[in-house]
N, CA, C and O atoms as a GROMACS GRO file, in nm:
protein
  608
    1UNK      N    1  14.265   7.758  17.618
    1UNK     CA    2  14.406   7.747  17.652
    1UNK      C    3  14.482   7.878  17.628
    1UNK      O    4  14.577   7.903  17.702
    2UNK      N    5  14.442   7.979  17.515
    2UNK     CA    6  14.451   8.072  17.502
    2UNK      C    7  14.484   8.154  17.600
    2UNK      O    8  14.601   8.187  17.623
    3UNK      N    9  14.350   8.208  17.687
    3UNK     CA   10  14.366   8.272  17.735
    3UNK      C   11  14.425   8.241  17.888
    3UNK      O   12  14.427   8.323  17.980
    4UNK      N   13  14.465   8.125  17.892
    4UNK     CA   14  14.519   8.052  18.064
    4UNK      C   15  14.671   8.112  18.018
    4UNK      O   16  14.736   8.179  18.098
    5UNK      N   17  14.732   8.078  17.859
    5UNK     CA   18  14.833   8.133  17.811
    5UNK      C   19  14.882   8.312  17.875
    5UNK      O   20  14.984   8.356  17.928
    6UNK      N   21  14.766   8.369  17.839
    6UNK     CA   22  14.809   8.480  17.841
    6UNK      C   23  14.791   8.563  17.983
    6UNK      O   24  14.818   8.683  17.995
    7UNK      N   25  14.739   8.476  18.090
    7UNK     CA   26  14.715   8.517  18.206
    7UNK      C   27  14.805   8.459  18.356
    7UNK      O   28  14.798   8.505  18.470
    8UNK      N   29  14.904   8.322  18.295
    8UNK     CA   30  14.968   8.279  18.349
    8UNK      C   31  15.105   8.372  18.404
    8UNK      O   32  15.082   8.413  18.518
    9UNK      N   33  15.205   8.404  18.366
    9UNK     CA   34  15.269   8.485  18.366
    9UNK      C   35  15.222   8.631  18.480
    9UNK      O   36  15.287   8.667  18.578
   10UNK      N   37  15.128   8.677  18.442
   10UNK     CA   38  15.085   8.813  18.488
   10UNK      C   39  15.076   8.737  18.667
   10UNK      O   40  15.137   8.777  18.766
   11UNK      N   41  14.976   8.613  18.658
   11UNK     CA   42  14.937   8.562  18.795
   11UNK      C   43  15.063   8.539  18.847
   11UNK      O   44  15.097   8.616  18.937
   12UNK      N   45  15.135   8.460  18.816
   12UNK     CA   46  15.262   8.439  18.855
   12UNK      C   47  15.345   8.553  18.937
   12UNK      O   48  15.374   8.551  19.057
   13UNK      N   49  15.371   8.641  18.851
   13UNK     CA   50  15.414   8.739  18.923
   13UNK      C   51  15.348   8.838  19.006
   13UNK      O   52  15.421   8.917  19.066
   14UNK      N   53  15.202   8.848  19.023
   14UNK     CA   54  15.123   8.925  19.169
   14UNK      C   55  15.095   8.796  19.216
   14UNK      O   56  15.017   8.846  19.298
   15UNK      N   57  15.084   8.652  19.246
   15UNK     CA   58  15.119   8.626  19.334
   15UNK      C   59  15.254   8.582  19.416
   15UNK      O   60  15.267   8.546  19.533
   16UNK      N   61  15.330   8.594  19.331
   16UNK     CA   62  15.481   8.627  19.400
   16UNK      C   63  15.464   8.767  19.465
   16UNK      O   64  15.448   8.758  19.587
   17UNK      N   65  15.464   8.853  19.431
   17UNK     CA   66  15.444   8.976  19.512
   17UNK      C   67  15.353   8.978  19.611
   17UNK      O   68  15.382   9.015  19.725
   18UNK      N   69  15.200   8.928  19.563
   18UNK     CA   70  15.139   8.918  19.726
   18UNK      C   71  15.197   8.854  19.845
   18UNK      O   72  15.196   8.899  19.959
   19UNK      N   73  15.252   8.735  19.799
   19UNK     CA   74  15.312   8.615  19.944
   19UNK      C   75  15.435   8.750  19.965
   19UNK      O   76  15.424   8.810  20.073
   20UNK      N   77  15.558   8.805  19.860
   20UNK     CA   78  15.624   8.814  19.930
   20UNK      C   79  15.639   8.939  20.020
   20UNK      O   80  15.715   8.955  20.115
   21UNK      N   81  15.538   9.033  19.960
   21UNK     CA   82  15.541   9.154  20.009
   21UNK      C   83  15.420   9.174  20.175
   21UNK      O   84  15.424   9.247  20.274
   22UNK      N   85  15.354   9.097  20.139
   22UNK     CA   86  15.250   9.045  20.226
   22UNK      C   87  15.307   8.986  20.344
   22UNK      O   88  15.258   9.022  20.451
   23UNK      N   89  15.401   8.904  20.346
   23UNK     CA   90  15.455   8.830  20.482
   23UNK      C   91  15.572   8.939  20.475
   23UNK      O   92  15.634   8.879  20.563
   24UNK      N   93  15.635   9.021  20.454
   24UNK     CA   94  15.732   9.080  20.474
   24UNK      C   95  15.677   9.185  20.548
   24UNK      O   96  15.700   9.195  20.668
   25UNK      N   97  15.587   9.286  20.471
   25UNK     CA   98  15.556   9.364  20.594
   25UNK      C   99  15.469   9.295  20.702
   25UNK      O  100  15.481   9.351  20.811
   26UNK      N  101  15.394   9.200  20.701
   26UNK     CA  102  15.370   9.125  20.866
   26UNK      C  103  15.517   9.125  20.959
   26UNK      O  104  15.531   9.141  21.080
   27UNK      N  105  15.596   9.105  20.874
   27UNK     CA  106  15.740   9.106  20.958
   27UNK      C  107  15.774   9.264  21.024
   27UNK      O  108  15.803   9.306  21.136
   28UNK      N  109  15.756   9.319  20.898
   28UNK     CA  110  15.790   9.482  20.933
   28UNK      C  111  15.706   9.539  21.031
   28UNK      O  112  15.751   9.648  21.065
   29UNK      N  113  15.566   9.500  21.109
   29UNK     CA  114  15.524   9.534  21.174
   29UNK      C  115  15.460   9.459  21.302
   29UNK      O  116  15.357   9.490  21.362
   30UNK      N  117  15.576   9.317  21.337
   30UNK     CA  118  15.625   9.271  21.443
   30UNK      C  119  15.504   9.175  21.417
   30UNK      O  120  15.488   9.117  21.525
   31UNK      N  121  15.390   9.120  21.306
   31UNK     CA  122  15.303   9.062  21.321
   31UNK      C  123  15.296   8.929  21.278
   31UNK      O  124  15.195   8.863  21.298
   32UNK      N  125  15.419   8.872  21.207
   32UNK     CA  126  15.420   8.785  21.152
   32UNK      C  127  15.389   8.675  21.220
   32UNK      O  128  15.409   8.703  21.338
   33UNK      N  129  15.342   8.539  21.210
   33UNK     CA  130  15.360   8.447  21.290
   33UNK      C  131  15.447   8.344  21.267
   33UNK      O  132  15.449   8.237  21.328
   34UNK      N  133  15.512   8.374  21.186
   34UNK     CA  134  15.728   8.282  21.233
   34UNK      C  135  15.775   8.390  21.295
   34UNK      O  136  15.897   8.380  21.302
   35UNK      N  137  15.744   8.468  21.334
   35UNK     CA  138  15.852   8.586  21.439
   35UNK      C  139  15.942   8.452  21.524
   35UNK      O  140  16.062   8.424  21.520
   36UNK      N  141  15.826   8.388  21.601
   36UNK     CA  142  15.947   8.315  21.722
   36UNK      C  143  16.068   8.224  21.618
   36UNK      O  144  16.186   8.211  21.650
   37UNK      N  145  16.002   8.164  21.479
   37UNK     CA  146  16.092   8.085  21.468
   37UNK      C  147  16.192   8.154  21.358
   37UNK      O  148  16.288   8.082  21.332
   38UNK      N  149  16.190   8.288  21.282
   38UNK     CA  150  16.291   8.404  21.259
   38UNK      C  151  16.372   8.406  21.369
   38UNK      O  152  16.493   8.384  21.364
   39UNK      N  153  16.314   8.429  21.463
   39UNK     CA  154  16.406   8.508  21.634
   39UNK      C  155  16.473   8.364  21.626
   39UNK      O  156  16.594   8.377  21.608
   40UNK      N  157  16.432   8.230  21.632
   40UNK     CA  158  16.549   8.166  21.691
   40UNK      C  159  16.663   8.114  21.566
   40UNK      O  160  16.783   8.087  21.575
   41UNK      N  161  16.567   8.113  21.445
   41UNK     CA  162  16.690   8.115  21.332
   41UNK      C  163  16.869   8.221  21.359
   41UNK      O  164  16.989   8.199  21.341
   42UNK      N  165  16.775   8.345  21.413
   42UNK     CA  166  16.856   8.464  21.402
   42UNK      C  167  16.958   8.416  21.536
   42UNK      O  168  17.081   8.421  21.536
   43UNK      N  169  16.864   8.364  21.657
   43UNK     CA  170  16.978   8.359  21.722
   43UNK      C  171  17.118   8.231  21.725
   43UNK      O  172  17.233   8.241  21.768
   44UNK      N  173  17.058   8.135  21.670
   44UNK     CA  174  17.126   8.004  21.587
   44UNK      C  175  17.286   8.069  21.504
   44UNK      O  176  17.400   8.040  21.542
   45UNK      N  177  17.257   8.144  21.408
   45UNK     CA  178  17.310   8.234  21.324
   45UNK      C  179  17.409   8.340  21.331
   45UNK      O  180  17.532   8.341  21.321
   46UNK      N  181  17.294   8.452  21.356
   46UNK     CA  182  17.330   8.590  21.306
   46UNK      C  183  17.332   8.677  21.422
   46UNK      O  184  17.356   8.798  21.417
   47UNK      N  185  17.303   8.601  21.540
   47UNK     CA  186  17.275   8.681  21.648
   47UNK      C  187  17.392   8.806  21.659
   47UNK      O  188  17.339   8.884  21.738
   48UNK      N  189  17.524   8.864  21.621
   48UNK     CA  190  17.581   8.896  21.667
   48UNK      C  191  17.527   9.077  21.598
   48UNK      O  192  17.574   9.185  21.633
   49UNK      N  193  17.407   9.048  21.484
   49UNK     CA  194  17.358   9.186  21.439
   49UNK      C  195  17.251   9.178  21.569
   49UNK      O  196  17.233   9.074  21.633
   50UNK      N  197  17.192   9.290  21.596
   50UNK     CA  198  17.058   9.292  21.651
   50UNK      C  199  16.955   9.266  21.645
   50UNK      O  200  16.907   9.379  21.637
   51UNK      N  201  16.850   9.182  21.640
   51UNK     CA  202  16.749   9.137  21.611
   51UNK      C  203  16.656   9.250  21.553
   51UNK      O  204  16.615   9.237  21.437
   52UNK      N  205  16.632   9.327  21.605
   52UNK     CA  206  16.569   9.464  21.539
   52UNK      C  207  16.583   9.487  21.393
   52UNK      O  208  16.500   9.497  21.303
   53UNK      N  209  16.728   9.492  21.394
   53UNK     CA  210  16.796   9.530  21.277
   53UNK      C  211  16.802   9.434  21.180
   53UNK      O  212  16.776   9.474  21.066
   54UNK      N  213  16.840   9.267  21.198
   54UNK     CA  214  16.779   9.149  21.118
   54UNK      C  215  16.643   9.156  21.076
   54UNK      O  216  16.628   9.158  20.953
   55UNK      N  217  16.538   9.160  21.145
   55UNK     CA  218  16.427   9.161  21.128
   55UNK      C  219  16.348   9.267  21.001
   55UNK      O  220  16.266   9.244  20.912
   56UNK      N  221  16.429   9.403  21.053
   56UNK     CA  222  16.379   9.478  20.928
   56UNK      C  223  16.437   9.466  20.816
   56UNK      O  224  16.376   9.462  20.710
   57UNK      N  225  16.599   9.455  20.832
   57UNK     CA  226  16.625   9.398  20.674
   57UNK      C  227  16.532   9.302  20.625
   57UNK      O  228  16.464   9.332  20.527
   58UNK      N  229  16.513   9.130  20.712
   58UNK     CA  230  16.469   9.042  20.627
   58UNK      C  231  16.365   9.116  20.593
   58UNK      O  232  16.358   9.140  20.472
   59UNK      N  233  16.272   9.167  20.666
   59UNK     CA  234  16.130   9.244  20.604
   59UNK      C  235  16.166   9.337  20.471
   59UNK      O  236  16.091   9.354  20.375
   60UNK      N  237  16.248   9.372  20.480
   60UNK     CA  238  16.245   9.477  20.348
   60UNK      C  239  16.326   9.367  20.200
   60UNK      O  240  16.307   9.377  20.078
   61UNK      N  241  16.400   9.287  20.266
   61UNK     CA  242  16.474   9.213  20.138
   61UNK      C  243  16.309   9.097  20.115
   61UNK      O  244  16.325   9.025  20.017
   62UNK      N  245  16.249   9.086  20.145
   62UNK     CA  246  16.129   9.011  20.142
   62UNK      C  247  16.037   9.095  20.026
   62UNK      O  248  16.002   9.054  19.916
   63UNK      N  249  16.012   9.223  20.088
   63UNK     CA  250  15.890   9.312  20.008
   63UNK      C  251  15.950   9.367  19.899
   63UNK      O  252  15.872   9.387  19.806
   64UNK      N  253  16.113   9.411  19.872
   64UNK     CA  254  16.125   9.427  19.738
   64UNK      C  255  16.143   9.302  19.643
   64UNK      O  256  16.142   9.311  19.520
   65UNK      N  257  16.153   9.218  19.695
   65UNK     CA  258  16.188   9.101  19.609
   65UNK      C  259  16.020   9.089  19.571
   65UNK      O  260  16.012   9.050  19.455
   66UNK      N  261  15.893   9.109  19.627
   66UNK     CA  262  15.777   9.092  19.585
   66UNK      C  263  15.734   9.190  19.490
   66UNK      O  264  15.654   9.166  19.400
   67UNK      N  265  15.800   9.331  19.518
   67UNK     CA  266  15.822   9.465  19.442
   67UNK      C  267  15.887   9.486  19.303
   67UNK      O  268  15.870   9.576  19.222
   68UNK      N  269  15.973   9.369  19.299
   68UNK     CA  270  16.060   9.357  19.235
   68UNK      C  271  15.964   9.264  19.109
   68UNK      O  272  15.969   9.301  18.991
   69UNK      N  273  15.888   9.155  19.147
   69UNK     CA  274  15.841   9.055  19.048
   69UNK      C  275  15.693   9.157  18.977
   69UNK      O  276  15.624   9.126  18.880
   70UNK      N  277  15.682   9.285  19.068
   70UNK     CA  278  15.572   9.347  18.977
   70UNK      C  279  15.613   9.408  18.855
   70UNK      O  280  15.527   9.435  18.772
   71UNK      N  281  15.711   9.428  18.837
   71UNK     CA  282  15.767   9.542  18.712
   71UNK      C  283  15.843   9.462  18.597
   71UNK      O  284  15.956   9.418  18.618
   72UNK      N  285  15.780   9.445  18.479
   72UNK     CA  286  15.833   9.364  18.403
   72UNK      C  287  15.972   9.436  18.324
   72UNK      O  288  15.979   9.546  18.270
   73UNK      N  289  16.060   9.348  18.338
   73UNK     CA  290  16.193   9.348  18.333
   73UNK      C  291  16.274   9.368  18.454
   73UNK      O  292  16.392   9.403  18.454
   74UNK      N  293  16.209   9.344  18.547
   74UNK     CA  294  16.296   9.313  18.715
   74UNK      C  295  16.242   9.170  18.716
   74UNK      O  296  16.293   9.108  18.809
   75UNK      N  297  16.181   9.118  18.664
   75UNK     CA  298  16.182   8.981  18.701
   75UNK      C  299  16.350   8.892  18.774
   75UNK      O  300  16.394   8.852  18.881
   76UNK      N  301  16.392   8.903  18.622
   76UNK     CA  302  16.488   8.829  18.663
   76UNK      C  303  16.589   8.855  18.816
   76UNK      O  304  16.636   8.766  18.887
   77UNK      N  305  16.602   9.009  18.834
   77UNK     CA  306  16.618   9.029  18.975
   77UNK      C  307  16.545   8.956  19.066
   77UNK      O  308  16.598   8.861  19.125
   78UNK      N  309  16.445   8.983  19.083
   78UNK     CA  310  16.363   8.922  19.140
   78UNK      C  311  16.372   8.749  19.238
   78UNK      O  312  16.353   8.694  19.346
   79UNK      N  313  16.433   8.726  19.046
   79UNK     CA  314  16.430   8.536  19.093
   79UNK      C  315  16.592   8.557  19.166
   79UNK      O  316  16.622   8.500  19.271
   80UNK      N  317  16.685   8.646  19.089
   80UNK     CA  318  16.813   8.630  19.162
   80UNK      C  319  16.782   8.656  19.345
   80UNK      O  320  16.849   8.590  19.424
   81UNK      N  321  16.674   8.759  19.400
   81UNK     CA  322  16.712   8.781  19.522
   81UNK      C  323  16.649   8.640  19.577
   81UNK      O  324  16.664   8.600  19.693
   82UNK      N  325  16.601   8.594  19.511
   82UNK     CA  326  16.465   8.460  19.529
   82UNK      C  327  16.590   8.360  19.608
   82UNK      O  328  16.570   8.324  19.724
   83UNK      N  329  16.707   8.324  19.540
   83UNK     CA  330  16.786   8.247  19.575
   83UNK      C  331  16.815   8.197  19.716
   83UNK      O  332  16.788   8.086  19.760
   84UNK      N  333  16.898   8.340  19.805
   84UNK     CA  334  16.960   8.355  19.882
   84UNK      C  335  16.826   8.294  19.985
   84UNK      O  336  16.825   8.189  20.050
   85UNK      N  337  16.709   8.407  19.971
   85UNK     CA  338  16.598   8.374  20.024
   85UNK      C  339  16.562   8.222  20.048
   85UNK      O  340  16.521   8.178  20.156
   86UNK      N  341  16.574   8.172  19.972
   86UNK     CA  342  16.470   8.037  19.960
   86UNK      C  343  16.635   7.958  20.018
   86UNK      O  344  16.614   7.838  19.998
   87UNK      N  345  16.725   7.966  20.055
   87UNK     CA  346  16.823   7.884  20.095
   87UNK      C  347  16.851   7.931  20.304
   87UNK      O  348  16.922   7.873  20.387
   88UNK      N  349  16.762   8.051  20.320
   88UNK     CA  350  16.802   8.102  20.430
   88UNK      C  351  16.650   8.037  20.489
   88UNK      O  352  16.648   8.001  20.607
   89UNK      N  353  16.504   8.020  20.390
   89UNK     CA  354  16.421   7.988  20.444
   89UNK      C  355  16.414   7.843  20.499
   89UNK      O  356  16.355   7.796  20.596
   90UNK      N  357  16.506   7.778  20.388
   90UNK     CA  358  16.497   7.595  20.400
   90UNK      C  359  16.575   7.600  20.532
   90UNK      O  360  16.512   7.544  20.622
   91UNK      N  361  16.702   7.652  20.572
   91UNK     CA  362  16.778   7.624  20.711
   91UNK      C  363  16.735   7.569  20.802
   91UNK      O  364  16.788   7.464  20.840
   92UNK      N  365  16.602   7.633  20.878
   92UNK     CA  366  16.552   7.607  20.995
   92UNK      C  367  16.502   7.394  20.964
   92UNK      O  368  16.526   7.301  21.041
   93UNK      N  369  16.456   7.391  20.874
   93UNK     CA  370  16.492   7.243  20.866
   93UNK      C  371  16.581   7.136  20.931
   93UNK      O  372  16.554   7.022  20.970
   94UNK      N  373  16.720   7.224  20.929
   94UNK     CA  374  16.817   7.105  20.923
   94UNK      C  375  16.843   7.176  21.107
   94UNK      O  376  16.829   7.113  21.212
   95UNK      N  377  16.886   7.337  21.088
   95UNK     CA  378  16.916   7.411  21.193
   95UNK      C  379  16.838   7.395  21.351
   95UNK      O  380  16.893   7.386  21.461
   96UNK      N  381  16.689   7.395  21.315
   96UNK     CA  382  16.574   7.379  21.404
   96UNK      C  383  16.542   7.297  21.413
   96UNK      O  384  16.422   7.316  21.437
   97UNK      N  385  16.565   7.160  21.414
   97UNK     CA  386  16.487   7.050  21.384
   97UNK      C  387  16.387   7.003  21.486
   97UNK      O  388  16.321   6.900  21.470
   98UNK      N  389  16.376   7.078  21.589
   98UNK     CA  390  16.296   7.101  21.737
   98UNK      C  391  16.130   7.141  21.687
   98UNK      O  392  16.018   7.095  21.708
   99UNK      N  393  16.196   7.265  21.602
   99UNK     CA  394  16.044   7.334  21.555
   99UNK      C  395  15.998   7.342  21.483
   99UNK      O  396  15.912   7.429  21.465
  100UNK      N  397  16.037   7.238  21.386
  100UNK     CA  398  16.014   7.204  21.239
  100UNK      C  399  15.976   7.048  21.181
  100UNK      O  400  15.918   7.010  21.079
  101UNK      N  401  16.033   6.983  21.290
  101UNK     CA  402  15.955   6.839  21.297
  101UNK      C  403  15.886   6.775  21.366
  101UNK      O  404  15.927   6.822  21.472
  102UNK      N  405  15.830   6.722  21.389
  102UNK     CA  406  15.708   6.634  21.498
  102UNK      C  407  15.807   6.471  21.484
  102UNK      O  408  15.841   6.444  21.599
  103UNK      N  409  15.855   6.375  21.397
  103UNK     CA  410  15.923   6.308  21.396
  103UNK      C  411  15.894   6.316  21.236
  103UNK      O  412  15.831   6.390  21.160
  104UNK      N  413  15.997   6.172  21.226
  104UNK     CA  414  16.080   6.188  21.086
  104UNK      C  415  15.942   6.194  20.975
  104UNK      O  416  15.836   6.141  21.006
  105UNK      N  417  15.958   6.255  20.866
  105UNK     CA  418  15.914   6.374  20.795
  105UNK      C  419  15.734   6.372  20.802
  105UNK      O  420  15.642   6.348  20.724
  106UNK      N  421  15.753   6.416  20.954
  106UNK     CA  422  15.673   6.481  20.970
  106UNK      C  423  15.642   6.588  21.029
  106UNK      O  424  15.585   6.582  21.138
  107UNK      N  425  15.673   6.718  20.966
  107UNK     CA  426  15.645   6.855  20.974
  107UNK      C  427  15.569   6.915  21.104
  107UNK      O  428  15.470   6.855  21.145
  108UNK      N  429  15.612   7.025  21.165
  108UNK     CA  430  15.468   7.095  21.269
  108UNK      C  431  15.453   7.163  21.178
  108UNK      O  432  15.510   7.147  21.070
  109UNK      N  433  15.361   7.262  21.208
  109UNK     CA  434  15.301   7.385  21.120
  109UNK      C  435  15.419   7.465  21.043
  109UNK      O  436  15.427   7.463  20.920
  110UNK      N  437  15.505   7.533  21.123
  110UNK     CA  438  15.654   7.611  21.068
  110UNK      C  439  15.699   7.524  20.988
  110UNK      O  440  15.741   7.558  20.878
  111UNK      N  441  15.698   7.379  21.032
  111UNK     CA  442  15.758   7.251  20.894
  111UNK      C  443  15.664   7.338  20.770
  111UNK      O  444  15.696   7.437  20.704
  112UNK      N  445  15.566   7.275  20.771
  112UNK     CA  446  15.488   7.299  20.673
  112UNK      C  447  15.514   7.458  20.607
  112UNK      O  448  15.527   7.508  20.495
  113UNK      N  449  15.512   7.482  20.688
  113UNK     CA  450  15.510   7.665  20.638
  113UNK      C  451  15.662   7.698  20.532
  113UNK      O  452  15.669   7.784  20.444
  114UNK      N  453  15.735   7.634  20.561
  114UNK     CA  454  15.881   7.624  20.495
  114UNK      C  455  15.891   7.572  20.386
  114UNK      O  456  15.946   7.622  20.288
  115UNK      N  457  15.810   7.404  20.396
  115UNK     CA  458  15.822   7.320  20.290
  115UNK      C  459  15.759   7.351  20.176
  115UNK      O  460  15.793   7.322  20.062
  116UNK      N  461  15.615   7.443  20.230
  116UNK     CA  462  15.523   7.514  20.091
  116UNK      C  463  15.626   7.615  20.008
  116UNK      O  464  15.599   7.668  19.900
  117UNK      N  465  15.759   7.631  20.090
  117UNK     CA  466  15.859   7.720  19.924
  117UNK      C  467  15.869   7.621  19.824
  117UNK      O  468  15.856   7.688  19.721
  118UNK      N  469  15.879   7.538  19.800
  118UNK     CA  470  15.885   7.434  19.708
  118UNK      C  471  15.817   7.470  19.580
  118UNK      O  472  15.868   7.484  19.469
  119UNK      N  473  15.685   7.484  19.618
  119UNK     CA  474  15.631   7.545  19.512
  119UNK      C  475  15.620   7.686  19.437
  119UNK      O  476  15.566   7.720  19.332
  120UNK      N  477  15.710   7.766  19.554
  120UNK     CA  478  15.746   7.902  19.493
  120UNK      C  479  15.872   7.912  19.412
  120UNK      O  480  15.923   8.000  19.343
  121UNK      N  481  15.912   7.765  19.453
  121UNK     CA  482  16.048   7.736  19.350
  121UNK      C  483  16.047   7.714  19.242
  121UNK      O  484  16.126   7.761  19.161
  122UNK      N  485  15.953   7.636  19.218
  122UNK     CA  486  15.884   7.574  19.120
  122UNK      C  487  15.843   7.698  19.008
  122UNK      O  488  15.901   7.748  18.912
  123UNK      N  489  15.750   7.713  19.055
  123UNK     CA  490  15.683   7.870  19.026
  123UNK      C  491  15.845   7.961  18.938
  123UNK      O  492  15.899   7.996  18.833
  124UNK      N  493  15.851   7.958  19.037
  124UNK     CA  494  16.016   8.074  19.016
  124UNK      C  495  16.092   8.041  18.913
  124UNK      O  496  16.169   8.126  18.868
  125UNK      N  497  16.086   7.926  18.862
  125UNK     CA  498  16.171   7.843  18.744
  125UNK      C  499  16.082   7.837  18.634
  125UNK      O  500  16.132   7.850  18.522
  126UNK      N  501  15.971   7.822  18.646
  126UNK     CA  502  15.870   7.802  18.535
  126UNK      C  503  15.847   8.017  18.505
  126UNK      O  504  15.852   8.060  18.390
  127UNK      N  505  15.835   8.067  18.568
  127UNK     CA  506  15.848   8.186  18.531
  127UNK      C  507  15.994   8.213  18.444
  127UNK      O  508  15.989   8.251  18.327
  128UNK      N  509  16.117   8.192  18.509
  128UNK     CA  510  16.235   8.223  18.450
  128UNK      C  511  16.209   8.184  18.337
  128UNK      O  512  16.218   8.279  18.260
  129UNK      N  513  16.165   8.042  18.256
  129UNK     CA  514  16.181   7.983  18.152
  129UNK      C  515  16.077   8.046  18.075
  129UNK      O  516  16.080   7.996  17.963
  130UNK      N  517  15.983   8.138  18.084
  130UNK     CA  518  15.895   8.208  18.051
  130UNK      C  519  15.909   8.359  18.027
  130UNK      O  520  15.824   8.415  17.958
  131UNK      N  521  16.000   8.422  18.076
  131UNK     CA  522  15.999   8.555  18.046
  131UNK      C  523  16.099   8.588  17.973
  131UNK      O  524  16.205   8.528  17.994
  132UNK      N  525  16.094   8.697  17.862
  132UNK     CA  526  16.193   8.765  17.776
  132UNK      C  527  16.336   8.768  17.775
  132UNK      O  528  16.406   8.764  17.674
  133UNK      N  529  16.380   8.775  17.903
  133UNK     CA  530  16.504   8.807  17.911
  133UNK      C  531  16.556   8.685  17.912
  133UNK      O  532  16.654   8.663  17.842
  134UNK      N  533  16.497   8.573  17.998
  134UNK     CA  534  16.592   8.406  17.975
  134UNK      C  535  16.525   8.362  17.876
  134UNK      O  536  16.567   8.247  17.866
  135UNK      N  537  16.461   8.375  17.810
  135UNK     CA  538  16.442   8.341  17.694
  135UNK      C  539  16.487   8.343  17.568
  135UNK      O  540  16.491   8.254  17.483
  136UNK      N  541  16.528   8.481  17.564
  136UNK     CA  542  16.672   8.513  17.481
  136UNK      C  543  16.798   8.500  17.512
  136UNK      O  544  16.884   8.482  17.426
  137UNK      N  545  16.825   8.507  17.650
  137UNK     CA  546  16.970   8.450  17.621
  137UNK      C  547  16.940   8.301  17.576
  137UNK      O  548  16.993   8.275  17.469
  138UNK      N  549  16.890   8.230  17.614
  138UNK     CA  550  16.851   8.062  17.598
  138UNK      C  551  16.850   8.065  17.455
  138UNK      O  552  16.952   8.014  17.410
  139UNK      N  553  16.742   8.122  17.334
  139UNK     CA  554  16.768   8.150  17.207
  139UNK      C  555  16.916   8.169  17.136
  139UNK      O  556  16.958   8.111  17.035
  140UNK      N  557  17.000   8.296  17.240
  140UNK     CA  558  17.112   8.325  17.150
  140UNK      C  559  17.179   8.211  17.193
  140UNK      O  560  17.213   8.124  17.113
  141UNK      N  561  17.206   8.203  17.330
  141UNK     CA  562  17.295   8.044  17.348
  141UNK      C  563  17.286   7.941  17.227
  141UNK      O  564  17.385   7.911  17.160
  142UNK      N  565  17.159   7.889  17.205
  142UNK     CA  566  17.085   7.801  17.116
  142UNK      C  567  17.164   7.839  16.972
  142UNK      O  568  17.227   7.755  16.908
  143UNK      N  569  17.150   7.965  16.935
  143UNK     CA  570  17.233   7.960  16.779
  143UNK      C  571  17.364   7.992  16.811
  143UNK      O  572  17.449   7.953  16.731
  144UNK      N  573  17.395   8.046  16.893
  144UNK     CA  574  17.582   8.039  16.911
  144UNK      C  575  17.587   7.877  16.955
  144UNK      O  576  17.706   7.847  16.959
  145UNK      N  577  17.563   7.844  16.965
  145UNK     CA  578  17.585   7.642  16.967
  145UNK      C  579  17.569   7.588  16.816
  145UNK      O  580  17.647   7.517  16.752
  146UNK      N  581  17.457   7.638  16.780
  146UNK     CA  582  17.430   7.587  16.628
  146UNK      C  583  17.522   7.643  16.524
  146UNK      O  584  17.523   7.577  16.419
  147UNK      N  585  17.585   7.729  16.526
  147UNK     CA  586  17.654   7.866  16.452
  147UNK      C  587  17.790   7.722  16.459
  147UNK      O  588  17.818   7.646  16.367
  148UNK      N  589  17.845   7.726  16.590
  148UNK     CA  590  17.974   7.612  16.636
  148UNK      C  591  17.974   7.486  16.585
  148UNK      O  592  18.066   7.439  16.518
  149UNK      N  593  17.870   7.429  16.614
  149UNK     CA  594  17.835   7.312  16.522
  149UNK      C  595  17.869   7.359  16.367
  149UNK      O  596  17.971   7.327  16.307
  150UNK      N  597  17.778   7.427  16.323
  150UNK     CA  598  17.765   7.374  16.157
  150UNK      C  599  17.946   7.373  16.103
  150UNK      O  600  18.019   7.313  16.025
  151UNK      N  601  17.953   7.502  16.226
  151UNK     CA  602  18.144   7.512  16.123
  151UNK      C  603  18.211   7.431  16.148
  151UNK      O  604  18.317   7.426  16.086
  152UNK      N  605  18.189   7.351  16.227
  152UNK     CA  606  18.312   7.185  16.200
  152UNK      C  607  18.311   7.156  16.189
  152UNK      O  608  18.412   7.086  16.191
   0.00000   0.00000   0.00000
């Protein structure tokens, strides 16, 4: 148990970086296979930037956020860019519901491909509650509560 202890964490964060840096540059080099259902998110949306220009941002806000979970003490960045991300990925759900469902909850492939963030959420929270920095504020919170308590 030991050593699952001390290897959890490390995995956690290269495989956050592989998925995210990994499908980001597939994006960055027009190869991805959600391109069509990016392109129609974008045009649903955001169409009024250029698709070009959407595309490489999302590709680059994708690969540093995977860039980001390699370097310990960017984590927590990391999970912050995680947010926006994982709320722009769920959309096509409600937005697309053409190319994302077969009938009621049942997923096509892009369904599926969306719904597997779930577990990067997951992931993403069980990391937060695991690394240094929320860990201590969570600690100091913990005795500035206890500190309040005892004095009244």
């Amino acid at each position: 148990m030991k050593f699952l202890g001390k290897i959890c964490i490390p995995l956690a964060r290269f495989s956050f970086f592989a998925v995210y840096f990994w499908f980001g540059l597939l994006k960055m080099l027009n190869l991805s296979p959600a391109e069509g259902l990016v392109q129609e998110l974008w045009s649903q949306t955001l169409s009024f930037i250029p698709f070009n220009i959407f595309n490489t941002f999302f590709a680059c806000y994708e690969m540093a956020i995977g860039v980001a979970f390699l370097f310990p003490g960017l984590e927590r960045l990391a999970l912050y860019l995680l947010i926006p991300h994982m709320v722009t990925t769920f959309g096509p759900l409600i937005l697309l519901p053409k190319y994302t469902w077969k009938a009621f909850l049942v997923p096509t492939l892009a369904g599926h491909y969306i719904i597997k963030n779930l577990i990067l959420i997951a992931l993403g929270i069980a990391l937060a509650a695991n690394i240094g920095d929320f860990r201590s504020r969570k600690k100091k919170n913990q005795a500035t509560a206890a500190r309040t308590a005892a004095s009244r």
